[in-house]
C-alpha positions as CSV (number, residue, x, y, z in Angstrom):
1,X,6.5,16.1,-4.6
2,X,7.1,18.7,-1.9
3,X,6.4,18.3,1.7
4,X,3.9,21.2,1.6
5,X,1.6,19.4,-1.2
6,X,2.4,16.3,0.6
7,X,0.6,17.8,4.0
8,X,-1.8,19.9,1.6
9,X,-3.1,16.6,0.3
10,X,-2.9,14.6,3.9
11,X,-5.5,17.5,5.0
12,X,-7.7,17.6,2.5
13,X,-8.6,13.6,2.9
14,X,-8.4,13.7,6.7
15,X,-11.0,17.0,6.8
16,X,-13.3,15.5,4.4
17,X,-13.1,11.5,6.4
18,X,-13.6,12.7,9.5
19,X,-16.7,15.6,9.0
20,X,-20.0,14.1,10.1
21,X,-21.9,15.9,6.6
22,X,-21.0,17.5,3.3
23,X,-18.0,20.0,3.9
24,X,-19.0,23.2,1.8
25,X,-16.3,24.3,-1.4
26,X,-16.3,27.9,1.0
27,X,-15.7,26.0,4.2
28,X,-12.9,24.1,2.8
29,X,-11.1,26.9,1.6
30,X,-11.3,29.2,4.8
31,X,-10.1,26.2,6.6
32,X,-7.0,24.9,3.7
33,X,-6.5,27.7,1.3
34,X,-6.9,30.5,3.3
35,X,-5.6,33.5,1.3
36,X,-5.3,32.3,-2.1
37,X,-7.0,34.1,-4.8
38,X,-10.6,32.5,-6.2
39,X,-9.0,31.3,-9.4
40,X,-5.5,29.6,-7.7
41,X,-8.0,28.0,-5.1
42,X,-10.2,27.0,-7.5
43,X,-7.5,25.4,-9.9
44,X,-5.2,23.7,-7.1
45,X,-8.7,22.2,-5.4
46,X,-9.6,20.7,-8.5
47,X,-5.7,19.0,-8.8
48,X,-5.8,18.1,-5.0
49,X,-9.4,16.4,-5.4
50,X,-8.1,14.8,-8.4
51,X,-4.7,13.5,-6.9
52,X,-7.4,11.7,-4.4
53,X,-8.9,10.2,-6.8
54,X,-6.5,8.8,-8.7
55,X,-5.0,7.0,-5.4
56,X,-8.7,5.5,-4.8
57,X,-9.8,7.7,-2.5
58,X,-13.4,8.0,-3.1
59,X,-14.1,11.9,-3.0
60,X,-18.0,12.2,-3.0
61,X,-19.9,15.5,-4.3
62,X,-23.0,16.3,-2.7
63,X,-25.8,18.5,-1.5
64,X,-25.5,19.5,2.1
65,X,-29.3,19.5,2.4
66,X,-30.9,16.5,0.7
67,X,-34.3,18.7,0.5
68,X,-32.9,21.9,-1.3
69,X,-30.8,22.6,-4.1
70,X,-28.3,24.8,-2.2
71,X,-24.3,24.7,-2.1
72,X,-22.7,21.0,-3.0
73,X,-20.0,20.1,-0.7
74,X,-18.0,17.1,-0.3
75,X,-16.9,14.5,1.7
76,X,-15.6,11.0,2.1
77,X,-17.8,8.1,3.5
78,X,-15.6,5.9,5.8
79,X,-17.8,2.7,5.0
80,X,-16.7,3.9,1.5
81,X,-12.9,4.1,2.2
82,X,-13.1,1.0,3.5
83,X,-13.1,-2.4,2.4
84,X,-17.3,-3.8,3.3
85,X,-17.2,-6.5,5.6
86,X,-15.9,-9.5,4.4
87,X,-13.9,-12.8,5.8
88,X,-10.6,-12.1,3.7
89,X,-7.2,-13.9,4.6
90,X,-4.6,-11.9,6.7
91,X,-3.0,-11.7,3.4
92,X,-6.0,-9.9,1.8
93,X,-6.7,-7.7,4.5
94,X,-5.5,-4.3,3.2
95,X,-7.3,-1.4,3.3
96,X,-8.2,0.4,0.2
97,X,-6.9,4.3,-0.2
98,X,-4.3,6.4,0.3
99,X,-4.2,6.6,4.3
100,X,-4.4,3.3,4.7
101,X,-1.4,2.7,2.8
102,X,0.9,4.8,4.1
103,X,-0.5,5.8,7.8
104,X,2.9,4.7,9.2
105,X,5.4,5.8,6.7
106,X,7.2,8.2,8.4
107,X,7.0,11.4,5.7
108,X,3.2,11.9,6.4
109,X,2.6,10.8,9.8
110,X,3.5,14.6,10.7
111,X,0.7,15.4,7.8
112,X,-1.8,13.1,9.2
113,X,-0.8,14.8,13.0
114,X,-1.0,17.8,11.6
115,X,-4.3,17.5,9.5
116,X,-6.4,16.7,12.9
117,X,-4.4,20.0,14.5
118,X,-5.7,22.4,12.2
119,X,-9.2,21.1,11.8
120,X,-9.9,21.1,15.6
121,X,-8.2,24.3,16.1
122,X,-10.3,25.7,13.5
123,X,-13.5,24.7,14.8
124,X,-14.8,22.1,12.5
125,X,-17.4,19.6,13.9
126,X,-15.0,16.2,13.4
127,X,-16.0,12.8,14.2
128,X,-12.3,11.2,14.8
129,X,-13.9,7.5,14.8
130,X,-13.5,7.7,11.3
131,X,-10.2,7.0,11.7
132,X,-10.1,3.7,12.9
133,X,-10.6,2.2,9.3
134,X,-6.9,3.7,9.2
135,X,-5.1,2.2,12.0
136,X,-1.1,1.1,11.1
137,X,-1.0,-2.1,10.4
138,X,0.3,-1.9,6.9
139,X,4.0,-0.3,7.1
140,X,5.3,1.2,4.1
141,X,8.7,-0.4,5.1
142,X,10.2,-0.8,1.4
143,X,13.0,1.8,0.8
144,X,11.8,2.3,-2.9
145,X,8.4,3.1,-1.2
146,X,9.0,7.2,-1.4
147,X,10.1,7.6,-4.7
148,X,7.2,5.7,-6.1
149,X,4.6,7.1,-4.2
150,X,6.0,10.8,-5.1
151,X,6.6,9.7,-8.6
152,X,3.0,8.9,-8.9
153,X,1.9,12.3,-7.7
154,X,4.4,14.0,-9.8
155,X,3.6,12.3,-13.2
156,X,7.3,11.3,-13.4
157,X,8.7,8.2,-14.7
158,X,10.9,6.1,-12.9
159,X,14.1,4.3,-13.4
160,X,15.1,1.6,-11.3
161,X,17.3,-1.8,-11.4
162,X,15.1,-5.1,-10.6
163,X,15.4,-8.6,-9.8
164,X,12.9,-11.2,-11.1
165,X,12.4,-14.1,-8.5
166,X,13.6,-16.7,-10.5
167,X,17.0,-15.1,-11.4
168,X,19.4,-13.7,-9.9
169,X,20.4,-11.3,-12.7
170,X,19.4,-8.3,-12.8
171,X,17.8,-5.7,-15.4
172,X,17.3,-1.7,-16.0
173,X,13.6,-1.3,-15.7
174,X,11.5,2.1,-17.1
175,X,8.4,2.4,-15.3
176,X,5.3,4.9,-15.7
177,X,3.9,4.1,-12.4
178,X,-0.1,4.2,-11.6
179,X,0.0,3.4,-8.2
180,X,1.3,1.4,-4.7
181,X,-0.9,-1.3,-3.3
182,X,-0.3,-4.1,-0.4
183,X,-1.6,-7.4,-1.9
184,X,-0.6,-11.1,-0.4
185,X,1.4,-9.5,2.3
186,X,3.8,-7.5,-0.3
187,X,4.3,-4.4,-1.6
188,X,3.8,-3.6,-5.4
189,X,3.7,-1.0,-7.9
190,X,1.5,-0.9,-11.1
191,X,2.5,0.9,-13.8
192,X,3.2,1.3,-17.6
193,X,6.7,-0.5,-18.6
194,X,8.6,1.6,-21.6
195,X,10.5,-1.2,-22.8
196,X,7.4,-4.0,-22.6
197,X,5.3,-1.4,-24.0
198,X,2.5,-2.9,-21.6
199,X,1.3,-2.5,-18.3
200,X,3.4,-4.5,-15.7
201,X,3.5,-5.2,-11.6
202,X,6.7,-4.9,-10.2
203,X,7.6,-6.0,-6.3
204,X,9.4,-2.6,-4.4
205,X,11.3,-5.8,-2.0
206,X,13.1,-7.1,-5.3
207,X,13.7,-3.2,-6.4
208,X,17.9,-3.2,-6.3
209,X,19.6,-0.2,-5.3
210,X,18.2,3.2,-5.2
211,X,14.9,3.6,-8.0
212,X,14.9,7.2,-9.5
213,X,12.6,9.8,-10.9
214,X,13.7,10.6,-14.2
215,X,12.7,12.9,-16.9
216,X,9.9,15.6,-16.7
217,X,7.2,16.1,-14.2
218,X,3.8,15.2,-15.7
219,X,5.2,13.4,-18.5
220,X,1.7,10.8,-18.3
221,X,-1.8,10.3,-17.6
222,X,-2.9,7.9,-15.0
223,X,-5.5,5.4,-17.5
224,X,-9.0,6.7,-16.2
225,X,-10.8,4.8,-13.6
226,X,-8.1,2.2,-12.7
227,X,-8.3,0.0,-10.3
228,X,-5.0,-0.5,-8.5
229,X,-5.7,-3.2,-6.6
230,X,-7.5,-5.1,-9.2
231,X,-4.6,-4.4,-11.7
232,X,-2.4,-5.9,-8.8
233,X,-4.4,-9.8,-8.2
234,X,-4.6,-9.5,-11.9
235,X,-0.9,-9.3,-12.9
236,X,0.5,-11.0,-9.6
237,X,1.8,-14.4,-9.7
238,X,-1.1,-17.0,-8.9
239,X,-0.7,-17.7,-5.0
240,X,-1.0,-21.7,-4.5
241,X,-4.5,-23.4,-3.1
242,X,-2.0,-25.6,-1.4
243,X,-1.8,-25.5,2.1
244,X,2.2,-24.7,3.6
245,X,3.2,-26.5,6.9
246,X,6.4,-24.7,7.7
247,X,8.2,-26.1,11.5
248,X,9.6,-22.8,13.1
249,X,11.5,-22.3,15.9
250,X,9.9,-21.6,19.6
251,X,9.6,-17.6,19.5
252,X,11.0,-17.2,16.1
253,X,9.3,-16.1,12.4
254,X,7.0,-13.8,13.8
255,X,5.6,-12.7,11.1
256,X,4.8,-16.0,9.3
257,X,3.2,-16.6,13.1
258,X,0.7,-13.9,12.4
259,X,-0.2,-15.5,9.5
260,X,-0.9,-18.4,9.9
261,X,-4.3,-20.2,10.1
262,X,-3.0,-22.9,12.6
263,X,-0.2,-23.0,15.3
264,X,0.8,-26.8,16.7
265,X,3.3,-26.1,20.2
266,X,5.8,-28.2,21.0
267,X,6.3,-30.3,18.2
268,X,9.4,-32.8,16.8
269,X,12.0,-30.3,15.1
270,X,14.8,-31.3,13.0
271,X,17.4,-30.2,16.0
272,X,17.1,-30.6,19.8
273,X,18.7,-27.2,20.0
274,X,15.3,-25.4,20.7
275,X,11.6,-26.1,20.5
276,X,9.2,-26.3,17.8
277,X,6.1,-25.2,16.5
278,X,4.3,-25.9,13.3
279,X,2.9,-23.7,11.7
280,X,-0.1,-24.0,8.6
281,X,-1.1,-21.1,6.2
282,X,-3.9,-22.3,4.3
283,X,-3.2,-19.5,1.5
284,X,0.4,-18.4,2.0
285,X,1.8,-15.3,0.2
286,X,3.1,-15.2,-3.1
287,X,6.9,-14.6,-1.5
288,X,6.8,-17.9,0.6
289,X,10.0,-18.3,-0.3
290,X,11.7,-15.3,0.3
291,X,10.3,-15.2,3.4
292,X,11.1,-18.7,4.6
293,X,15.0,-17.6,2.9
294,X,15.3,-15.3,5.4
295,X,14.5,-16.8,8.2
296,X,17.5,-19.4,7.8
297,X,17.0,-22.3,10.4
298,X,14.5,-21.1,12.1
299,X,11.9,-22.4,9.4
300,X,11.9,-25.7,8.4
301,X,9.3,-26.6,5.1
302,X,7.4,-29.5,5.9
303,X,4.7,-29.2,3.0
304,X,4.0,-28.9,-0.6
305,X,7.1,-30.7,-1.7
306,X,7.3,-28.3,-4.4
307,X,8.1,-25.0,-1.8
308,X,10.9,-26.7,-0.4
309,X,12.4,-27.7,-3.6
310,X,12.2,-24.1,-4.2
311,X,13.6,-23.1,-1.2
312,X,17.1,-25.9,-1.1
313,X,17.0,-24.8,-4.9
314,X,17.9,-21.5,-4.2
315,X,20.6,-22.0,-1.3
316,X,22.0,-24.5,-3.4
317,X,22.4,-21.5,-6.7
318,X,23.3,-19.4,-3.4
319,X,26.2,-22.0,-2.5
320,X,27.5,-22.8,-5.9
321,X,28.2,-18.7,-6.9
């Protein structure tokens, strides 16, 4: 996807979030499309509102006065974008929508800049509180994040080399991909797999090497009314009930730190060399492991018996090759 639609699109959702009513079909091409022709406007508005869409944003239609049947506009509710107010896990807590899920990658944070730029400058009434259901706390931090996300956009399939969890091997993979989504602290695409002939979930962190857009642009159709992050705690792994107790070093494993339900200071370690804290994650993410992997000895497993099997298990394998 070029950088243009890339900013084309970031404007279009940030105009219609952040406007306090119904944003007229006229109003939104004076401010966007400016000097297009009625029928490329009319065509490339109906692919940008439909790119939204696919990516769960909810793009609304409406009438901009509830008491006459004049010009529908549109907009996007922000107690809409957002997930409704729930207690969910740290894990759970992403955000639904596109902006929410890549705010902070680096490729549209210029867009999203820019977006707020040309709205102001062009007048429109803009209630920037909206925003705040957007703030960065999901990074799209996986390499393989870009050529998914433009792949989706584009229709394109994608080739790319990928390592289950419980092998080290690895295998060619052809992917029509639906969508990204954050789900138990990972990243994941959804998608139709060519070889399974069946929808799968791949994670981008076990993605090896470079993934690639192959073929065609538009080569698919996104299944009507899918639900990304329902496909994604469908066809995940299972996460375990069972509480983890993990021993971490004083001022180390930061990120299991945010996650955890419970922090113990000062506690027995397996070495004198530095203090210890214990840490307990009630429902821990479905890459534990990984995560305790690469920490080395900072993190100790205290609890289930069955993680730290996993985890000597693998440095063991790790060892032996």
């Amino acid at each position: 996807m070029t950088a243009a639609k890339t900013e084309r699109l970031m404007n279009l959702l940030i105009m219609l979030l952040v406007q306090r009513r119904y944003v007229a079909k006229g109003r939104i091409r004076e401010i966007l499309y400016d000097g297009m022709s009625d029928e490329a406007f009319d065509k490339m508005f109906e692919r940008d509102k439909e790119e939204l869409r696919s990516l769960g944003v909810p793009v609304e239609l409406g009438h901009l006065d509830a008491y006459f049947d004049d010009e529908p506009g549109y907009r996007i509710r922000p107690d809409e974008f957002a997930l409704p107010e729930i207690d969910l896990n740290a894990d759970e807590a992403a955000v639904v929508g596109l902006a929410t899920r890549v705010w902070e990658h680096q490729k549209l944070a210029r867009a999203t800049t820019e977006a707020v730029r040309k709205l102001t400058a062009a007048g429109a009434d803009i209630d920037l509180a909206a925003l705040e259901i957007a703030q960065p706390r999901l990074p799209a931090d996986e390499p393989a994040f870009d050529v998914f996300f433009e792949a989706i956009l584009a229709r394109s399939v994608v080739e790319f080399d990928y390592r289950r969890s419980a092998s080290p091997d690895v295998a060619l993979r052809r992917l029509q991909p639906w969508g990204v989504t954050r789900y138990s602290g990972r990243w994941y695409v959804i998608g139709f797999d060519l070889d399974r002939d069946d929808e799968r979930i791949f994670r981008l962190s076990r993605v090896q090497g470079e993934a690639r857009k192959v073929g065609r642009p538009g080569a698919y159709t996104i299944p009507e009314g899918i639900d990304v992050s329902a496909a994604a705690r469908r066809l995940a792994p299972d996460l375990s009930a069972e509480p983890v107790v993990l021993l971490a070093r004083t001022d180390a494993a930061l990120p299991l730190r945010r996650a955890a339900d419970a922090v113990e200071t000062d506690v027995t370690g397996p070495d004198a060399r530095t203090g210890w804290d214990r840490l307990t994650l009630l429902r821990a993410s479905v890459g534990i492991a990984d995560e305790v992997l690469s920490l080395g000895d900072h993190v100790y497993v205290e609890s289930p018996a069955s993680l730290r099997d996993q985890v000597v298990a693998r440095l063991r394998a790790v060892v032996q090759r």
